[in-house]
Phi, psi and omega in degrees: 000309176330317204278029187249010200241151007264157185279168178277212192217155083270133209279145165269143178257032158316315168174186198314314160186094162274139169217150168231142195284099193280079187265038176253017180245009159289133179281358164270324188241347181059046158214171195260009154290009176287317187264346153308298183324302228293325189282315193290318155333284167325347192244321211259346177255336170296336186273353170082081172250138167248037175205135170221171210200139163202128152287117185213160168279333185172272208299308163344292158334280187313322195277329166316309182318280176342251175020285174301297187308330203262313161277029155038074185245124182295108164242128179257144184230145182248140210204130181275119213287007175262002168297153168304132206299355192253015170270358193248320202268326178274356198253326197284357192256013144272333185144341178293161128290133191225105154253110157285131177176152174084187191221019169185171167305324191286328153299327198258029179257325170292340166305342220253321174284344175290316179298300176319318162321268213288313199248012175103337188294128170300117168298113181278336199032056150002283202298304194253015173257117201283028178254340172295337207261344175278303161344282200270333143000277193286332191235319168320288198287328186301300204280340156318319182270001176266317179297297168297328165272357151265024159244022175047040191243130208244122185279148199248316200206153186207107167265184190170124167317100158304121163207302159303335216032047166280322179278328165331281215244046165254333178270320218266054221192319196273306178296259181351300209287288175306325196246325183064198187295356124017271167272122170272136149268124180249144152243140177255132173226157170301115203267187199327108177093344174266105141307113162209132202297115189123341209226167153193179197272145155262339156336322215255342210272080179283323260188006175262094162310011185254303174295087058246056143255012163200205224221100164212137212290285182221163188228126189282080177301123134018035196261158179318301177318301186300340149303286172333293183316308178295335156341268203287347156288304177302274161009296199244018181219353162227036191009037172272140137296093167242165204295176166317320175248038165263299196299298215304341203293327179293291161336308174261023179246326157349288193265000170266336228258128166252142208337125190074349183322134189281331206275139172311130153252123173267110167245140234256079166316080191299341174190163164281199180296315235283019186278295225268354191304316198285345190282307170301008229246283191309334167249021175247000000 
């Protein structure tokens, strides 16, 4: 798997020069959660585990489910029953166990922690394990500033979805550290009241320890339609399919970006559409 990375880069007719991290080309899950799974797996196999238990949203979900299937590993996924029906059908035909319930991760975590108790299972914990913010560190944020600085191109802004706010602030942690204020970091969220599949509000999120291992410049609100829309702008105007919290990322560069700017933007397109069709089905 390693030997997919780096994913690519593309310029976007977005404005003068937009690019985007086309992470739906990891080959297990067609999400940049390929790379959370692949590290937080490796530290759980080293320890000789045969059960393993995570709370996802989905992609997360898969590439373990992916994983598990290949070290003939037992894995249960906890899943939120308002997520999309096609992340429960694809983790079950690798092989999870898939328990649907609740309406968001942060319900379905004391389940989860409850299962690790009792019945033996390792717990990878996503949300608080800090190899996810490293994952994308060592490899996300690397390969961006090597993609961009062997075209002589210097980044102004890097936007990026928040939902572990593991790939955020593992690129904004690597970019701070090198470039310092320099370089902006934007988070993109749902705003007040909105669902979009993949993502959530951190404003509200007291207890996500990642965000305060850095600096993020500003944070972007949302609404689902307007994701939908950045879908369907990229689509037809770069004939790409990208996923829901690709579009907020299209959305919220929208509303910060001023009209015609020469200075680099990155925006991290975490998976594609083909998740996503029936959410997307209503508004075309």
């Amino acid at each position: 798997m390693e030997g997919m990375w780096p994913t690519p880069m593309l310029k976007l007719s977005l404005g003068k020069n937009v690019w985007a991290k086309l992470e739906f080309y990891n080959p297990f899950s067609h999400s940049i959660k390929d790379r959370t799974a692949l590290f937080l797996f490796k530290e759980a196999i080293k320890r000789n585990v045969k059960s393993l238990v995570e709370a996802t949203s989905g992609n997360t979900g898969i590439a373990l489910s992916a994983l598990s299937s290949i070290f003939k590993i037992n894995f249960t996924a906890f899943i939120p029953a308002t997520a999309p029906s096609s992340f429960k059908v694809l983790m079950k035909i690798l092989g999870a166990n898939v328990i649907s319930a609740g309406n968001s991760t942060n319900e379905l975590l004391p389940l989860v922690k409850k299962l690790s108790e009792f019945n033996g299972y390792t717990h990878l914990d996503q949300f608080h394990n800090e190899i996810n913010v490293l994952a994308h560190y060592e490899t996300t944020a690397k390969e961006i500033d090597k993609q961009m600085s062997s075209i002589g191109l210097k980044i102004k802004r890097i936007i990026a979805t928040m939902g572990t706010a593991g790939h955020i602030v593992g690129i904004a942690k690597y970019f701070k550290e090198k470039y310092g204020d320099d370089l902006e970091i934007i988070g993109v969220e749902p705003a007040q009241g909105e669902r979009i599949p993949g993502i959530k509000r951190v404003t509200e999120d007291k207890e996500n320890k990642f965000l305060n291992m850095v600096k993020i410049d500003k944070i972007v609100e949302v609404k689902l339609k307007e994701a939908i829309e950045g879908v369907i702008d990229v689509a037809r105007n770069d004939g790409i399919l990208i996923g829901l919290s690709a579009g907020a990322t299209v959305s919220a560069y929208k509303k910060i970006a001023k009209q015609d700017e020469e200075e680099v933007t990155v925006l991290i397109f975490p998976d594609d559409a083909y998740k996503y069709v029936n959410e997307l089905g209503s508004y075309v």
